[in-house]
Structure formats: structure tokens, C-alpha cells
N, C-alpha and C positions, 0 to 999 in steps of 0.2 A: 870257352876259350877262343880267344880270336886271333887273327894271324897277324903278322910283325908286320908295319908298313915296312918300304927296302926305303932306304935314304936315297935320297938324290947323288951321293959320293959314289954308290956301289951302281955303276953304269951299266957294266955285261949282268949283272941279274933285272934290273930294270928292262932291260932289252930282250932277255929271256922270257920275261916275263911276258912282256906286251907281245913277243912271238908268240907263245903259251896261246897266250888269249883270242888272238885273231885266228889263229892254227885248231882252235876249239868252234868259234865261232864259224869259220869258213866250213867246217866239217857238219857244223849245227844244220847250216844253209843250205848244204850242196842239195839234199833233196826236193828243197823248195826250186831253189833252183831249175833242178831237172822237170819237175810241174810246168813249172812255167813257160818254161821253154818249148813241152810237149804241148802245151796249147796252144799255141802257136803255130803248130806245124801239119802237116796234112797229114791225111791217112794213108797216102801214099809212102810218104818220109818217114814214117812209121814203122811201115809193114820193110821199107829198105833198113831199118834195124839205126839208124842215126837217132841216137839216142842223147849225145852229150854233145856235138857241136852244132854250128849256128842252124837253123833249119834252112833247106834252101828253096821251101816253098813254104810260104805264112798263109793263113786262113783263120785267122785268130776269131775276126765275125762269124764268117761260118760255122767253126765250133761249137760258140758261143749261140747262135740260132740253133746249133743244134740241138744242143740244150735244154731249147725252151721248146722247140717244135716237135722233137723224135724221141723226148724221154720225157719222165714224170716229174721231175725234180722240182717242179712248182707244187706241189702236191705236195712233195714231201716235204719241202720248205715249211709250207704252212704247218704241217703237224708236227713239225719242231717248235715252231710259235706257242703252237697250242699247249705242249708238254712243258718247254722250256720253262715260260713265261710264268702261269701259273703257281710252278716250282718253285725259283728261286722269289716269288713273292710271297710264300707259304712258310718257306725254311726262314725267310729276314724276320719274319712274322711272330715264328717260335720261339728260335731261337736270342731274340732279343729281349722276348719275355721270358725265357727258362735262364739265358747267363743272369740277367737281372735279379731271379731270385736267389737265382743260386748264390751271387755274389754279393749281395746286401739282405739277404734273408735269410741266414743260412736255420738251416732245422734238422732232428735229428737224421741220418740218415742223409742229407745234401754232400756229403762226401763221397758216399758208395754211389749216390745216385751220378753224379761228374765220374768218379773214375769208370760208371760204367762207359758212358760216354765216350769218354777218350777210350777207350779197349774197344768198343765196336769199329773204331778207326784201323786199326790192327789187323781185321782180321781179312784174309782175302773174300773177295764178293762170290768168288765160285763156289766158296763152300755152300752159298745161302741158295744159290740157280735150284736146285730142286725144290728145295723148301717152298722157296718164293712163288716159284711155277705153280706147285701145289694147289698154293693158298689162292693164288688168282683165279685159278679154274675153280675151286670148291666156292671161292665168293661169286663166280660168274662174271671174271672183270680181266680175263685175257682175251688178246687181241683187242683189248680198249685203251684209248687215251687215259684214263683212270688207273691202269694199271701201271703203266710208266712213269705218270706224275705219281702216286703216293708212293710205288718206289722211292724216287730220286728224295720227295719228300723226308722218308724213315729214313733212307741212310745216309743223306748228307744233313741232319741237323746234329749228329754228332761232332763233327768238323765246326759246322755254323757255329753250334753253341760255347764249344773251345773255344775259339775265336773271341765268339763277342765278351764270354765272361772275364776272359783276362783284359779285355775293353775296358768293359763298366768298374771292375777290380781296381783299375788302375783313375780312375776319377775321384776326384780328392773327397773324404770322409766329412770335409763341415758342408759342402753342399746340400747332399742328406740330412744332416743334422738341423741346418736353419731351414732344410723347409719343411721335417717333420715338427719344427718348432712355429711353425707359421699356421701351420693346419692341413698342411697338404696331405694324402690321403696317395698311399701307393701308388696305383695307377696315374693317377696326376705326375707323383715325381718320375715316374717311367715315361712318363708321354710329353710333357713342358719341359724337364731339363736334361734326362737321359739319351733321350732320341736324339734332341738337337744336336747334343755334344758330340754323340758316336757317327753321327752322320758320315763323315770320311769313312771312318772304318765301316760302314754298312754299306756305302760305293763298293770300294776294296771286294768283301765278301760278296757283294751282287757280279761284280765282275768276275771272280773265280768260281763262283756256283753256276752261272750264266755257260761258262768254257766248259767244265767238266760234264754239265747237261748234255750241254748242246753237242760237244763232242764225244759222248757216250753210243759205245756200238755193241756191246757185249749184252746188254741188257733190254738196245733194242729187238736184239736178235731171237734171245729166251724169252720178252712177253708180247711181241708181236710173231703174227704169223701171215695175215692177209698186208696188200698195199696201202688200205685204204688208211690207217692207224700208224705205217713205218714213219721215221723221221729220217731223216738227210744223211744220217751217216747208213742207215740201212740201205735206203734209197741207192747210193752211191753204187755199195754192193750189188745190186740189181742191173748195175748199167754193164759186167761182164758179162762179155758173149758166151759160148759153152765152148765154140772150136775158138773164135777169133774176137779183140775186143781193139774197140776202137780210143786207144788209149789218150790219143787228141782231146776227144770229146767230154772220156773221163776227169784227163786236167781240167777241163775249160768247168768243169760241174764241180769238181774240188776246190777251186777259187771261187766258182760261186757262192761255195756251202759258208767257206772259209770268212766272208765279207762281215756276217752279225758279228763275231766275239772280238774278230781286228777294230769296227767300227768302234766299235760297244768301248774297245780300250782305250780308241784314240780317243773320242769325247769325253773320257771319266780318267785321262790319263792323270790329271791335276790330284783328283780326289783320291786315285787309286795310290799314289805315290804319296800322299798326307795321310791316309787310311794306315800303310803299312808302316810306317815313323811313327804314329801316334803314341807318344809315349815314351818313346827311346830315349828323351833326354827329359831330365827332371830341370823344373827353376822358371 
């Protein structure tokens, strides 16, 4: 069910409305906002407790060197690369070959096998912190990179696979038909006509698997324990002091972190935005 356009004749809700939405969106902001603005400003202007108006000493460079000079955050940068990257090329990987079968092959059993799917998306991830911790220790792969990536791997190809089967689902039925009539051979039709088509939507999903990775802290926290294996949101963590934190420095390391999944959207904004329509309208 989707909601009523307002006509152009009914003005005061028009105008409620568009208040609604900027009165949502200012309130969305105001913490970026306050980031921002805290990097900018000294440690002194800080510790004076000016928190929301203009700063009246900037050091925005200095921060920013501090950064890279007085903390690890390059460090952890990288071992976000390392988890991330790996991840969401693992999960497009699966998942594009399990909605595939799921959705043009179906067999006994492809029904329960999908609704499992969609119900591991359900369930909260804390129930699984002990389990999961368990299993890494007994395999010998806590506090590794390994341990993170097949993480993220197991439990976002439920999402992933959602996602792409209603994709492929939605790709017209004689396609399949004339190139099982040609000779083509599964994998063929998964890899010459499947792939190209979904292309959008697997930007789209690269982008949203890409964010949820990358900004995952709950799960750096339960399978790492040393620096050497933390990612960027743990990392960040690291940068409070025990009596006093240099909260300047913290913003200026939070836009740091922030720069892959902003970049990452603005260059696949085209893809990301044809990804998520795909389909919407039939003809």
C-alpha cells in the first residue's frame, strides 16, 4: 500500500508536508553536523564545553595530522580493506549464484531452502555472539582477519541472496528459454546473460554490503581482541582517553573512516539508483 500524492490545490498540507520532511532531515543531520564542526575546533574549545556554536579557534589540519601521526587509524583503515573487500566480493559471488538457482532451477526443497534464508535476516545477531565466538576459538581463527570476513560472509548472504533472487525472478522467462534452446549450458546462461542484466542491482547490493561491513562494530568487538586485526570502527573506539578524550581529533578520525562508503556511493550513485528501480515498472 502506498501513500496518496497531496494535489497541488491542497497547499497547507503541501507545506506541512515539505516542513515534515526538512524538520526530519535537519534532525537526521544535526549530529553530523556537530562532527564536523568538532573537528574543526581545538582541544582547548573543547575542554571550554562549546559544543554547538561556531568554534572560535580552528585547527581542522592539525586534527587531521593528528590523526595520522598520534593514533593508529591507518592501520586500522587498512584491516577494514582487508575484511571489507574480500566480503562483499565473496557474498556477490554466492549469492548471485544461489538466487540464480533458486529462481530458475527451482528443486525439491528450494522453498524451505529461501525461506530459510529470509528468517536468518530476523533474527538479532546477539543471540549468535556466543555461538559464533565459540566456533572461532575451537577453529583457531579468533582475533584473525578470517574470522570477520566469513563472519560478514554467513550472515549477510541471506540479505544478498534476497535481494538478487527477486532480480533474476523478475528477468523475462523466453530469455532462458532461447538460450536453453541454443545449447547453452547453466553456467553460460548465469555468466553471458544473467550477470550482464543484474549488473545495476549488484552495484546497488555492493554498495549496501560495502556500508554495513564497513560500518560494523559489534562484531568487531566479539572476534577481535588484539590491534593488529581491529577495523576502523573498533579502532575509533580506541581513540578514548580513560579520564579525558580528545574529542577534535575523534571527529577529524570519524570523517576519516566515513570517506570509502560516501565515496564508494557517490561514484556508483547512477548504478545504485538504476539497481534499486530495476524492475519497478513493467513495458
Amino acid at each position: 500500500m502506498y501513500p496518496r500524492p497531496i494535489p497541488e490545490t491542497a497547499k497547507a498540507r503541501r507545506f506541512a508536508y515539505g516542513l515534515g520532511v526538512w524538520t526530519v532531515l535537519a534532525l537526521w543531520l544535526l549530529p553530523l553536523f556537530a562532527i564536523i564542526l568538532t573537528s574543526f575546533r581545538t582541544f582547548e574549545d573543547v575542554m571550554a564545553g562549546n559544543y554547538w556554536t561556531w568554534p572560535e579557534e580552528t585547527d581542522f589540519i592539525g586534527n587531521f595530522a593528528a590523526v595520522f601521526q598520534q593514533t593508529d587509524m591507518v592501520h586500522y583503515f587498512v584491516n577494514s580493506l582487508i575484511i571489507t573487500i574480500p566480503s562483499v566480493i565473496a557474498v556477490l559471488l554466492l549469492a548471485t549464484m544461489t538466487g540464480y538457482v533458486l529462481s530458475r532451477h527451482p528443486f525439491r526443497g528450494s522453498t524451505l531452502l529461501f525461506a530459510t534464508f529470509i528468517a536468518g535476516n530476523f533474527l538479532p545477531h546477539q543471540v549468535f555472539m556466543i555461538p559464533v565466538r565459540d566456533t572461532m576459538v575451537s577453529l583457531g581463527l579468533y582475533d584473525t582477519y578470517w574470522a570477520l570476513i566469513l563472519f560478514h560472509v554467513s550472515f549477510q548472504i541471506g540479505f544478498a541472496t534476497l535481494f538478487m533472487r527477486n532480480f533474476i525472478a523478475a528477468l523475462p522467462g523466453d530469455l532462458f528459454q532461447a538460450a536453453r534452446a541454443e545449447g547453452a549450458t547453466p553456467w553460460q546462461i548465469l555468466v553471458q546473460i544473467v550477470v550482464p542484466l543484474v549488473r545495476p542491482a549488484l552495484a546497488a547490493l555492493a554498495i549496501l554490503l560495502f556500508t554495513f561491513i564497513w560500518n560494523d562494530y559489534f562484531w568487531a568487538v566479539v572476534l577481535t581482541q588484539t590491534d593488529a586485526v581491529k577495523p576502523v570502527t573498533a579502532g575509533l573506539a580506541n581513540l578514548r582517553g580513560e579520564y579525558v578524550s580528545a574529542w577534535n581529533v575523534v571527529s577529524a578520525a570519524t570523517l576519516f573512516v566515513a570517506i570509502p562508503p560516501v565515496l564508494m556511493f557517490f561514484l556508483m550513485q547512477r548504478h545504485f539508483v538504476s539497481g534499486l528501480t530495476m524492475g519497478a515498472v513493467k513495458g
